[in-house]
BADREN-571537 format. One record per residue (C-alpha): chain; residue number from 1; x, y, z. Coordinates in nm, 2 decimals. Each point is the difference from the previous one (the first is absolute). Layout:
% BADREN-571537
{atom A; NUM; {X; Y; Z}}
...
//
This chain:
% BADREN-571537
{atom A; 1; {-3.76; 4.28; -19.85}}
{atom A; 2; {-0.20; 0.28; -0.16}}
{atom A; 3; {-0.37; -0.06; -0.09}}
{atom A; 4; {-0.32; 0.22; -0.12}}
{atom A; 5; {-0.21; 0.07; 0.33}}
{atom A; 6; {-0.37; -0.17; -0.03}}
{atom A; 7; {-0.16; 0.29; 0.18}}
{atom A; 8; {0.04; 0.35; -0.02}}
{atom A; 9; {-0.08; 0.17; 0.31}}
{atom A; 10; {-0.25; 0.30; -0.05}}
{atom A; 11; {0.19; 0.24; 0.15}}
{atom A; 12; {0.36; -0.11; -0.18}}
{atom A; 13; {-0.21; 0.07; -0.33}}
{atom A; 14; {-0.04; 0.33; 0.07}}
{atom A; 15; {0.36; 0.09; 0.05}}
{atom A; 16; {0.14; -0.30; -0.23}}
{atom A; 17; {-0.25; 0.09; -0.30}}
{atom A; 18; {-0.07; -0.42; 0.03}}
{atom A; 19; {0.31; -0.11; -0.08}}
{atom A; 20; {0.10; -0.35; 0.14}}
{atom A; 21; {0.23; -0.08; 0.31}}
{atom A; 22; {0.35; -0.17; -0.13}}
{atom A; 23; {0.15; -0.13; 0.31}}
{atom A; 24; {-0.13; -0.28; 0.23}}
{atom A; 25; {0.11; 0.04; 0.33}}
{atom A; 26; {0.02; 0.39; 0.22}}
{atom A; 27; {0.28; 0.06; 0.30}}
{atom A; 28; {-0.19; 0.18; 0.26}}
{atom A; 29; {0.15; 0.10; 0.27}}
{atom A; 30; {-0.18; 0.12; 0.32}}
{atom A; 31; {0.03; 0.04; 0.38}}
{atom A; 32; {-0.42; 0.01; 0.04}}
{atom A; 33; {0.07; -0.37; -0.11}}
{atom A; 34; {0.19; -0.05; 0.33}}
{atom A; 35; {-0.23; 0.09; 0.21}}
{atom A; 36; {-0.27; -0.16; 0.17}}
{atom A; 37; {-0.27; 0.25; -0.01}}
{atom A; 38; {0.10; -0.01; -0.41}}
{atom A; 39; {0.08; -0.27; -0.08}}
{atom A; 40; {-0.36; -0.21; -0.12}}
{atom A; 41; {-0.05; 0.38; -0.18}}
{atom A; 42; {0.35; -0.05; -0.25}}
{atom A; 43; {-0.12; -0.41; -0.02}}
{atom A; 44; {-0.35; 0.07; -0.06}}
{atom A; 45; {0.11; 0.33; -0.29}}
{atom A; 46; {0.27; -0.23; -0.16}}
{atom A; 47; {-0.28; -0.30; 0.00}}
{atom A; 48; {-0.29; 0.22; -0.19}}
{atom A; 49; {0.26; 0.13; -0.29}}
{atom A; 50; {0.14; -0.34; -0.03}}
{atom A; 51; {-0.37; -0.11; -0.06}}
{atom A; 52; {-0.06; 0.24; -0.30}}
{atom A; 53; {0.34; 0.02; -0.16}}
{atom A; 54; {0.22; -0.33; -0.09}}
{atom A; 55; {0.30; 0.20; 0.15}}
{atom A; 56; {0.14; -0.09; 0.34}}
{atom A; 57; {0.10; 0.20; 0.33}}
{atom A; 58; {0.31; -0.06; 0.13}}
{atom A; 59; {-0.03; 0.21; 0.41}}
{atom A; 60; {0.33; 0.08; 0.16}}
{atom A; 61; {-0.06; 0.13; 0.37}}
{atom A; 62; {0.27; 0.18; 0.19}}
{atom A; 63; {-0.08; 0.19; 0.35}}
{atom A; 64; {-0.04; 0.33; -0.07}}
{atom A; 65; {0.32; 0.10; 0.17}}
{atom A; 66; {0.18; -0.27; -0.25}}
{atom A; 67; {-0.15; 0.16; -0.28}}
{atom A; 68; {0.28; 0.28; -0.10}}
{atom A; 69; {0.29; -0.21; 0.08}}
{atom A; 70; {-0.18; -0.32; -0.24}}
{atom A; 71; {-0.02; 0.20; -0.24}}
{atom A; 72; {0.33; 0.15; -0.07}}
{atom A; 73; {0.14; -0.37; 0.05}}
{atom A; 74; {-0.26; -0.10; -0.32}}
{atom A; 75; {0.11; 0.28; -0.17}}
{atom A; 76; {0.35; -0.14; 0.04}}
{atom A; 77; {-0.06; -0.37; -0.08}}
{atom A; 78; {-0.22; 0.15; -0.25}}
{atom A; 79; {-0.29; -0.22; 0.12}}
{atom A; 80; {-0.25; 0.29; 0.08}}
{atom A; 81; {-0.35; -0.07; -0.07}}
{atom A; 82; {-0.24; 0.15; -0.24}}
{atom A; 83; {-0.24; 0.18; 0.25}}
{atom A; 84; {0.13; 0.09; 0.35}}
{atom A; 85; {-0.22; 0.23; 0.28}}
{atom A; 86; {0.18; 0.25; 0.08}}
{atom A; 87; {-0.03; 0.24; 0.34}}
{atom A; 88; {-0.11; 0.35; -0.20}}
{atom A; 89; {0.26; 0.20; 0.27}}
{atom A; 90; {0.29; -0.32; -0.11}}
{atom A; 91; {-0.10; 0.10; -0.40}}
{atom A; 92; {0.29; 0.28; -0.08}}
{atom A; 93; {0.26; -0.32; 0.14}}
{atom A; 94; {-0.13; -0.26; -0.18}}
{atom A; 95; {0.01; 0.23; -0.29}}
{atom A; 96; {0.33; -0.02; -0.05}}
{atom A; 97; {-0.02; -0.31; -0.12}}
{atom A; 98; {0.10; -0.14; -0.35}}
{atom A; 99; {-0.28; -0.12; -0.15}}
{atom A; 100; {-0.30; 0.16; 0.17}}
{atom A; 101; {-0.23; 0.07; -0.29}}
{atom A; 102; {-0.14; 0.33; -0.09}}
{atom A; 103; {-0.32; -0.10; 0.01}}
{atom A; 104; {-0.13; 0.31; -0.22}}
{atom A; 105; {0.17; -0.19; -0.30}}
{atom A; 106; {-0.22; -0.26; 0.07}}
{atom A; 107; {-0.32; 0.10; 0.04}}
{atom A; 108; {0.01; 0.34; -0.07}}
{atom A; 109; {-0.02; 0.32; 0.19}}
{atom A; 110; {-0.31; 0.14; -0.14}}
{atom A; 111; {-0.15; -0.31; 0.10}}
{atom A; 112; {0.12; -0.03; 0.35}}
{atom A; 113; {-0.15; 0.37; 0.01}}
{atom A; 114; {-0.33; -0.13; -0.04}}
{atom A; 115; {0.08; -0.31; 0.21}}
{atom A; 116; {0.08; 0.17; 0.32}}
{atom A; 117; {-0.06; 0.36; 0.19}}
{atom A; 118; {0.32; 0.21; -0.02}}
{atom A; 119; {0.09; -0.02; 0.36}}
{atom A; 120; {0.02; -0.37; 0.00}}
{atom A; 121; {0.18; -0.04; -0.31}}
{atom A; 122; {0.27; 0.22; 0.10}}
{atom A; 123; {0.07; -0.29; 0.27}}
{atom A; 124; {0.19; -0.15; -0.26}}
{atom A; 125; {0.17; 0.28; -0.15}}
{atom A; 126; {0.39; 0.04; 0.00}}
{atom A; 127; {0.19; 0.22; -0.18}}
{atom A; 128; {-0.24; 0.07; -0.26}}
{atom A; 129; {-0.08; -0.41; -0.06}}
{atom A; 130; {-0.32; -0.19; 0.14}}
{atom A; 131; {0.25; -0.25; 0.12}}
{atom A; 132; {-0.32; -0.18; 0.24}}
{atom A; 133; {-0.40; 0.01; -0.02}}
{atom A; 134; {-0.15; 0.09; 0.34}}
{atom A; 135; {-0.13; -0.33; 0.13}}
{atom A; 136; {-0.17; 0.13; 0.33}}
{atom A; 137; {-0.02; 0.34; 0.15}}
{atom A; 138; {-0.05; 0.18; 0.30}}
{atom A; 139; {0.16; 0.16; 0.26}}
{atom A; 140; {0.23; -0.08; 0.36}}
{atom A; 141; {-0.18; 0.18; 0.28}}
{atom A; 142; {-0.16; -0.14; 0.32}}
{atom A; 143; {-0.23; -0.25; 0.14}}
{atom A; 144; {-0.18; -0.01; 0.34}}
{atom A; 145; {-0.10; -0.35; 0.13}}
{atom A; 146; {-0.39; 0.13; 0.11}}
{atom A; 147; {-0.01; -0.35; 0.24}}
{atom A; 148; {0.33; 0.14; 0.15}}
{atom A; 149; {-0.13; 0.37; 0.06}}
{atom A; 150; {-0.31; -0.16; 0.18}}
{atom A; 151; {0.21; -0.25; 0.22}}
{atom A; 152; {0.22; 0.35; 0.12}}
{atom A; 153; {-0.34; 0.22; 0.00}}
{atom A; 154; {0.09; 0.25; -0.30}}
{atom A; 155; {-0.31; 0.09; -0.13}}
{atom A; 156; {0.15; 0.26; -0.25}}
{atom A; 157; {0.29; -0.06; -0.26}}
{atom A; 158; {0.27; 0.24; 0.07}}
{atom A; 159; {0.09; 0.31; -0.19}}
{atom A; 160; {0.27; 0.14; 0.15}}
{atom A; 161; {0.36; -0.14; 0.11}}
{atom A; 162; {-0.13; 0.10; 0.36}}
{atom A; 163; {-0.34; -0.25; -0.05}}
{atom A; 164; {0.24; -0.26; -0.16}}
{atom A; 165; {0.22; -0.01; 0.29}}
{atom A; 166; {-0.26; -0.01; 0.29}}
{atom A; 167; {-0.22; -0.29; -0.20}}
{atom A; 168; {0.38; -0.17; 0.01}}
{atom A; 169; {0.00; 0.01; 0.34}}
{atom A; 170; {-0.33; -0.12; 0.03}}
{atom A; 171; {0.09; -0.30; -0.22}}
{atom A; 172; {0.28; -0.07; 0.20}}
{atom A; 173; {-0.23; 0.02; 0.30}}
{atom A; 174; {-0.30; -0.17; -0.04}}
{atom A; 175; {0.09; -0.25; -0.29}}
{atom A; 176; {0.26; -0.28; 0.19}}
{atom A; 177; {0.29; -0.10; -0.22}}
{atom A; 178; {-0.09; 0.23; -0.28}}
{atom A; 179; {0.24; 0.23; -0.22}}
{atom A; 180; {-0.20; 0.30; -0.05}}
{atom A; 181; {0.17; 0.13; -0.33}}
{atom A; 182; {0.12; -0.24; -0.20}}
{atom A; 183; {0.31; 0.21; -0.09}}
{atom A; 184; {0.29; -0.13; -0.27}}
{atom A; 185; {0.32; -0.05; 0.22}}
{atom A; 186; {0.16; -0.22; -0.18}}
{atom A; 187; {0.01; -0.11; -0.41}}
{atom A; 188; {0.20; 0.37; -0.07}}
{atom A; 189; {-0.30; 0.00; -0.33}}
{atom A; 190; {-0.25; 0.01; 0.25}}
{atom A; 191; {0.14; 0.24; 0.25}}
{atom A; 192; {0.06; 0.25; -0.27}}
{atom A; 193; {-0.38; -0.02; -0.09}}
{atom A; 194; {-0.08; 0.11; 0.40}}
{atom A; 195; {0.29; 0.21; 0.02}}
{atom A; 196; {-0.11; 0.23; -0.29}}
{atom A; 197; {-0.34; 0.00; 0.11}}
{atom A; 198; {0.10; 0.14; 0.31}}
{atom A; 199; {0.26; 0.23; -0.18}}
{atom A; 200; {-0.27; 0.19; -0.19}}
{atom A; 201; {-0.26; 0.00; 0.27}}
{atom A; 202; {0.24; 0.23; 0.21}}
{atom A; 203; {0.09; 0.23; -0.36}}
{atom A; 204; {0.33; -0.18; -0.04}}
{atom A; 205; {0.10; -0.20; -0.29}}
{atom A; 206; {0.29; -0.24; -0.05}}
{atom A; 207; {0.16; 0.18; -0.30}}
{atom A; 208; {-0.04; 0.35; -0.09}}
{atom A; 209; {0.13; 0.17; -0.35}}
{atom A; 210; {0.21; -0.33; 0.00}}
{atom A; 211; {0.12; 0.06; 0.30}}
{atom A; 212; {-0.06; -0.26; 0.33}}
{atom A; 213; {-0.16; 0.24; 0.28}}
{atom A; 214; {-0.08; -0.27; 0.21}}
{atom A; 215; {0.17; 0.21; 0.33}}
{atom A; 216; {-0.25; 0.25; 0.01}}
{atom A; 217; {-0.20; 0.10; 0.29}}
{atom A; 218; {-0.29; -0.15; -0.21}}
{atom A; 219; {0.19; -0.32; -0.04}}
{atom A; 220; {0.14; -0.01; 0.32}}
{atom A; 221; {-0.34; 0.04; 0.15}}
{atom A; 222; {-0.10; -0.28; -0.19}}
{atom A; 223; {0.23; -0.25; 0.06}}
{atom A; 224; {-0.04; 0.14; 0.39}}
{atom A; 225; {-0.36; -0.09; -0.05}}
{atom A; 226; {0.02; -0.37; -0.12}}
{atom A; 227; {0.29; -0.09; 0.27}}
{atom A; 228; {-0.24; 0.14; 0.22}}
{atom A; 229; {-0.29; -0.29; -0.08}}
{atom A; 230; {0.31; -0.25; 0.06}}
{atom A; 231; {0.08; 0.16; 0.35}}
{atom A; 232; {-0.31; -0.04; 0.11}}
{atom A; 233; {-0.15; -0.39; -0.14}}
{atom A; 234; {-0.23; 0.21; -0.29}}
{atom A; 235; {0.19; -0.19; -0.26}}
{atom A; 236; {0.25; -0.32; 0.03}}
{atom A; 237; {0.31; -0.10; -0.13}}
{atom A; 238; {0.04; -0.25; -0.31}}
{atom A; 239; {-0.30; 0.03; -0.14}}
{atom A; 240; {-0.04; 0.07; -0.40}}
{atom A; 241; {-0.31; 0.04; -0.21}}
{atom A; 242; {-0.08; -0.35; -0.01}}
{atom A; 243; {0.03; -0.01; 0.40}}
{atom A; 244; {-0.22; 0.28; 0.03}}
{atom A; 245; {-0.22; -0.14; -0.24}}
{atom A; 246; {-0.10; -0.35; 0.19}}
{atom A; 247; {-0.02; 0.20; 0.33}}
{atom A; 248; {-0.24; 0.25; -0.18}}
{atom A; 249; {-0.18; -0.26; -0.05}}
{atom A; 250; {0.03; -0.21; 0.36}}
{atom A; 251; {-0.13; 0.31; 0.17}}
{atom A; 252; {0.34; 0.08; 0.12}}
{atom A; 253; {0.04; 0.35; -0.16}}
{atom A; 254; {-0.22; 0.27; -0.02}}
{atom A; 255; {0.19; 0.20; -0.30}}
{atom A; 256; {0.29; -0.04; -0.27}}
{atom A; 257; {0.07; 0.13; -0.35}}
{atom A; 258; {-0.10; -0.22; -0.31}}
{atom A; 259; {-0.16; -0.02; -0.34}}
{atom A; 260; {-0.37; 0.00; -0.11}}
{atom A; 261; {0.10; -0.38; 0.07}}
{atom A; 262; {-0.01; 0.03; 0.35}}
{atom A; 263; {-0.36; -0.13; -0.03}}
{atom A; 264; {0.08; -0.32; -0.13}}
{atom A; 265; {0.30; -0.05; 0.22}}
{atom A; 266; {-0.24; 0.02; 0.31}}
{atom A; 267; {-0.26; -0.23; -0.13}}
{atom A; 268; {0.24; -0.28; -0.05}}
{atom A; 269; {0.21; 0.05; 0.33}}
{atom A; 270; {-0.30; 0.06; 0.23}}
{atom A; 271; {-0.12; -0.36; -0.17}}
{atom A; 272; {-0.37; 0.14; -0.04}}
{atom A; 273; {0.03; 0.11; -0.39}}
{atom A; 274; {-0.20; 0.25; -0.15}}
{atom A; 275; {-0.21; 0.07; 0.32}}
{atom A; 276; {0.28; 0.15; 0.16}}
{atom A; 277; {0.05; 0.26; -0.20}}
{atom A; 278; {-0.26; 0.23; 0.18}}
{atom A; 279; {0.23; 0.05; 0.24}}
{atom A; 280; {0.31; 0.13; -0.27}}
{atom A; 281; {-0.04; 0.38; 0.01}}
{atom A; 282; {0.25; 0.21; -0.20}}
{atom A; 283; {0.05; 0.33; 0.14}}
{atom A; 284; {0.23; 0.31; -0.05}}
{atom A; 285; {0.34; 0.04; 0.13}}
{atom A; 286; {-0.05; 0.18; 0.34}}
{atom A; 287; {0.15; 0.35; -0.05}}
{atom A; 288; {0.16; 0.22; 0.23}}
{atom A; 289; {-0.26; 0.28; 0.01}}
{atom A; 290; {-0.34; -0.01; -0.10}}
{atom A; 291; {-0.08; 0.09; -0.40}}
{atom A; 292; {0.36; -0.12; -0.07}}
{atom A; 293; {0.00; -0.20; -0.30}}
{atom A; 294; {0.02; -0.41; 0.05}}
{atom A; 295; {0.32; -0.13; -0.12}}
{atom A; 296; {-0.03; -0.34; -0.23}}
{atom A; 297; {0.23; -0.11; -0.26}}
{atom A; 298; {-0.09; -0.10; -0.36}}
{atom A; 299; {-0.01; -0.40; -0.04}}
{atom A; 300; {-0.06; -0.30; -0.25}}
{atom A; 301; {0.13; -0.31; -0.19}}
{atom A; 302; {0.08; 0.03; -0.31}}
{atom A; 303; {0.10; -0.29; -0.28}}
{atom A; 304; {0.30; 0.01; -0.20}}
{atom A; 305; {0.13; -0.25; -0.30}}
{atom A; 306; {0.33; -0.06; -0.11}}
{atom A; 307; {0.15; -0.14; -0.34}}
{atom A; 308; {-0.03; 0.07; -0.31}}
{atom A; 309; {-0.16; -0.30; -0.12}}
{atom A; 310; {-0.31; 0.14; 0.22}}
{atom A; 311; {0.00; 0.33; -0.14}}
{atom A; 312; {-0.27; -0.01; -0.27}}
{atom A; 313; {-0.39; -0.03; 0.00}}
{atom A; 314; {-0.07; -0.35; -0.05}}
{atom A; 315; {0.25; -0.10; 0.28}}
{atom A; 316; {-0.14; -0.22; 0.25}}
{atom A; 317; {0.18; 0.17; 0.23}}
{atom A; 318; {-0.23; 0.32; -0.14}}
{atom A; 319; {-0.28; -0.21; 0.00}}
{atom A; 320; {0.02; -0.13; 0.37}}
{atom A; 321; {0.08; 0.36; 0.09}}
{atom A; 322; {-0.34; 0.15; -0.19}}
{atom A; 323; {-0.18; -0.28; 0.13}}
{atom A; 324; {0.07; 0.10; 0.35}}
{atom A; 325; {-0.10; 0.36; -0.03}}
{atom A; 326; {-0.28; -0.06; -0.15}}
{atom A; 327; {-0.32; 0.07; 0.20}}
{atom A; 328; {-0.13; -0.38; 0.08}}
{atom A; 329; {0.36; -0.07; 0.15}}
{atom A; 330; {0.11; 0.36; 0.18}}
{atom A; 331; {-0.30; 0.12; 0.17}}
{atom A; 332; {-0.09; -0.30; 0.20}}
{atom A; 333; {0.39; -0.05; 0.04}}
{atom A; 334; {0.07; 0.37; 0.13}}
{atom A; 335; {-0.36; -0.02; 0.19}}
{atom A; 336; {0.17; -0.32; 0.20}}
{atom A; 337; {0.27; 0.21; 0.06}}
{atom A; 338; {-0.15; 0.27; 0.17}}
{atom A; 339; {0.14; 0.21; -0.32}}
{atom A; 340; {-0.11; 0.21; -0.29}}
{atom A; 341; {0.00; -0.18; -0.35}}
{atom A; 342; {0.23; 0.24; -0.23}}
{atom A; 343; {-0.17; 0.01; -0.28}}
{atom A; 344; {-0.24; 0.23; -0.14}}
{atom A; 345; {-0.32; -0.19; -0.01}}
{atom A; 346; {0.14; -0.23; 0.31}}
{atom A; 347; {0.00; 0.33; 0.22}}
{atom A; 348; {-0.30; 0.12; -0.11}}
{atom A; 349; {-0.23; -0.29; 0.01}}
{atom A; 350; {-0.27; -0.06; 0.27}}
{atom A; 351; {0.21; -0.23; 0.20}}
{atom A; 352; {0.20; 0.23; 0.11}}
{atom A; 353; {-0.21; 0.31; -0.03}}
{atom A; 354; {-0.20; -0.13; 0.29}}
{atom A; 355; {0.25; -0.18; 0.15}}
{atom A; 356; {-0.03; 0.19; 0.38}}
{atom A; 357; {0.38; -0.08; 0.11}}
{atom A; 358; {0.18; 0.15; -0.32}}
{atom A; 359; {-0.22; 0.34; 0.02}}
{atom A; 360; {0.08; -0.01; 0.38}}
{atom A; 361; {0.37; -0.07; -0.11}}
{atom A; 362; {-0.05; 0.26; -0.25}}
{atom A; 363; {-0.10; 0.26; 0.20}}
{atom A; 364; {0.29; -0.07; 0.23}}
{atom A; 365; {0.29; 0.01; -0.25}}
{atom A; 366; {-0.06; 0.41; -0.07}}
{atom A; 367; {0.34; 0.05; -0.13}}
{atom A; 368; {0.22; -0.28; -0.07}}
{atom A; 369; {0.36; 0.09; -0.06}}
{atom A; 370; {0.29; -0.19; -0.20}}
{atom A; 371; {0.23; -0.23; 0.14}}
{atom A; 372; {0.31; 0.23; -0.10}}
{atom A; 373; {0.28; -0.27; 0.15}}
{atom A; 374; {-0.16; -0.31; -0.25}}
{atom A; 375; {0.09; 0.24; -0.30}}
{atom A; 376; {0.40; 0.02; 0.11}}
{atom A; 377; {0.23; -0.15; -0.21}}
{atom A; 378; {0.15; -0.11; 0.33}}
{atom A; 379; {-0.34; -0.04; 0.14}}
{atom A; 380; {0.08; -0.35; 0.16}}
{atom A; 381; {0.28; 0.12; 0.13}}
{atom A; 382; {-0.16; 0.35; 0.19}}
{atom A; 383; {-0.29; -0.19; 0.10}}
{atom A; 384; {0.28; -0.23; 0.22}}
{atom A; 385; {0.19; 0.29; 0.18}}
{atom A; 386; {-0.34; 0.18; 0.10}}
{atom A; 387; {-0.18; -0.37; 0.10}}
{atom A; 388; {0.34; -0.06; 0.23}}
{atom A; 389; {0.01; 0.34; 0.15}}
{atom A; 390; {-0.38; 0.00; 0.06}}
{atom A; 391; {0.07; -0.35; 0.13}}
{atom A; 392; {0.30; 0.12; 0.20}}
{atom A; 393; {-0.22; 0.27; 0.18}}
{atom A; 394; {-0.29; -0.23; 0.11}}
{atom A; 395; {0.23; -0.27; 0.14}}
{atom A; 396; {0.17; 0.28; 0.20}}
{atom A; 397; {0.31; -0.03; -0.12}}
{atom A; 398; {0.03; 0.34; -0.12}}
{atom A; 399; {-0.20; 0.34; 0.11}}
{atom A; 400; {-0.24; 0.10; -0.26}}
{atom A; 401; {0.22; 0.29; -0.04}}
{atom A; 402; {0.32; -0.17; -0.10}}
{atom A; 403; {-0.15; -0.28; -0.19}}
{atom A; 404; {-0.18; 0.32; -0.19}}
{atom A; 405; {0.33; 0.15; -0.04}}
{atom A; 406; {0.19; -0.29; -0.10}}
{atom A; 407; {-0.28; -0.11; -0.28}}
{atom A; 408; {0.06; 0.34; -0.13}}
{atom A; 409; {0.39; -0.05; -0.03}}
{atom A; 410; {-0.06; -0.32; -0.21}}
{atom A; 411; {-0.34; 0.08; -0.17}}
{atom A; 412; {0.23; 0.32; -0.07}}
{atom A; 413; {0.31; -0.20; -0.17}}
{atom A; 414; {-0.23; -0.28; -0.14}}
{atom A; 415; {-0.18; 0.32; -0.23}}
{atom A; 416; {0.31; 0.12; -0.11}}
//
């Protein structure tokens, strides 16, 4: 059924030059949805646009690690919706989708210039298409727990790998039942994240000139390193960003690598809300000697449509999407995230300008670098091998040596 929309949205207009909305109902798919710190946000977004436009929201949630996989099977029943978040690291897979809309077609390049700042744009740039629009954006780097660090009697956040390790230990000591870093060892998505952290804070990387040099000293000390926190109860087994998450927030771990919405993760699992997040304090990546430069890798959502039925101005599908980026809906959205709106007036607007926790995240994240292995063609694949030989070296089933060696054998024939 295809109907004029009542309202246009302000900030459609200026994209759409006011043309009307033709179809009734948007697909959007989301993980956020599934969560329950996100949840009331998607319901309580969908509910305000629904009130201004005739056109309906249909939300599809997945778990974030269902995401990919529900995806390529929509793309294959050719039931894939019309707006679908999208992981800014996952964006280069998802892009090889038929049907993912160039959205520069659609609204414009010039005018998506204006509409964001360069950096954040590029989020959603493959292969010369702006095949996504930057939804939120920040950085992964880490968090300290400041109820934690008093419990174990750290008065200073550490700087260097030598003041991470001995605030572990105090962790572990004075804080019963606690994990002290939060560290991915298991979800192989998640482990990679730690894993490369690590990688470049000891001057390895994973791939070099296309070629895996994971078997390095640098990445052997590295790997060493993180089996090291398993040997000695400074991070736990089975535990994944969500795990580390909800003991963040329980006062159960002092530190662990997350997004600008880390903040909003510890308000709802410490069960105290916004008063909590006092206590959330992003800080660099410790460094092996001090003026080393803080390791941190580039993050965000992004929001992608398919089908070309969507791909024109006066879409709903364009409409829902303009809607959401425009300021009334992203900056308190982002701000309850604990992230930075995207767009150009969004960033710069006094809500965040004076917002204390992203210019301390900020100030953190000196130097965020790519995530190389999302940008594979085979990406899915290479993040497996190194998540099950990282995985095989903390569970002690192989040396940190040979599980180094063997991940360079396959990364190695996987880059072939």
């Amino acid at each position: 059924m295809k109907h004029t929309c009542r309202l246009a949205l302000a900030s459609a207009m200026a994209l759409t030059l006011g043309s009307p909305a033709m179809a009734d109902t948007v697909d959007f798919m989301s993980w956020t949805y599934t969560e329950d710190s996100g949840k009331a946000t998607i319901e309580k977004l969908i509910e305000d646009y629904q009130a201004q436009s005739e056109n309906d929201v249909n939300p599809i949630g997945y778990a974030w690690s269902d995401m990919i996989k529900n995806t390529f099977l929509r793309a294959r029943t050719n039931t894939l919706p019309d707006l679908s978040q999208v992981q800014a690291r996952l964006l280069p897979t998802v892009a090889n989708i038929d049907g993912i809309v160039d959205l520069n077609d659609v609204f414009g390049a010039d005018k998506l210039e204006q509409m964001f700042p360069a950096g954040f744009l590029a989020m959603g740039q493959i292969d010369g298409k702006q095949v996504a629009l930057p939804f939120i954006a920040g950085t992964i780097g880490m968090v300290a727990n400041r109820k934690v660090l008093d419990a174990a009697g750290i008065d200073e956040i550490p700087e260097t790998m030598e003041q991470f390790r001995d605030a572990l230990v105090k962790v572990r000591d004075n804080v019963p039942n606690s994990v002290p870093y939060g560290m991915a060892t298991k979800n192989n998505a998640s482990i990679l994240l730690d894993y490369m952290i690590w990688m470049w804070t000891f001057g390895g990387d994973i791939i070099v000139d296309g070629q895996p040099a994971v078997n390095t000293p640098e990445g052997v000390a590295a790997l060493e390193f993180m089996v090291g926190l398993m040997n000695d109860r400074l991070a736990a087994p089975e535990i994944d960003r969500p795990d580390a998450r909800r003991l963040f927030g329980q006062e159960a771990t002092a530190f662990y690598f997350d997004a600008p919405s880390a903040k909003k993760f510890a308000a709802d699992f410490s069960g105290q809300g916004d008063a909590y997040t006092v206590n959330v304090m992003p800080m660099a990546t410790p460094v092996t000697e001090a003026g080393g430069t803080p390791a941190s890798i580039q993050w965000g959502h992004v929001l992608a449509m398919f089908g070309d039925e969507n791909a024109k101005p006066d879409s709903a599908a364009s409409e829902f999407l303009m809607y959401i980026l425009s300021d009334d809906v992203i900056v308190p959205y982002a701000l309850g995230s604990g992230a930075i709106p995207p767009t150009t007036t969004g960033s710069n607007s006094d809500a965040v300008q004076n917002d204390p926790y992203l210019a301390a995240w900020s100030a953190a994240a000196v130097a965020p670098r790519r995530n190389t292995i999302a940008s594979l063609e085979n990406g899915a694949a290479i993040n497996d091998i190194i998540g099950e030989e990282v995985q095989s070296a903390l569970l002690g089933q192989k040396s940190a040596q040979d599980a180094a060696d063997d991940m360079q054998g396959r990364l190695a024939e996987a880059l072939k």
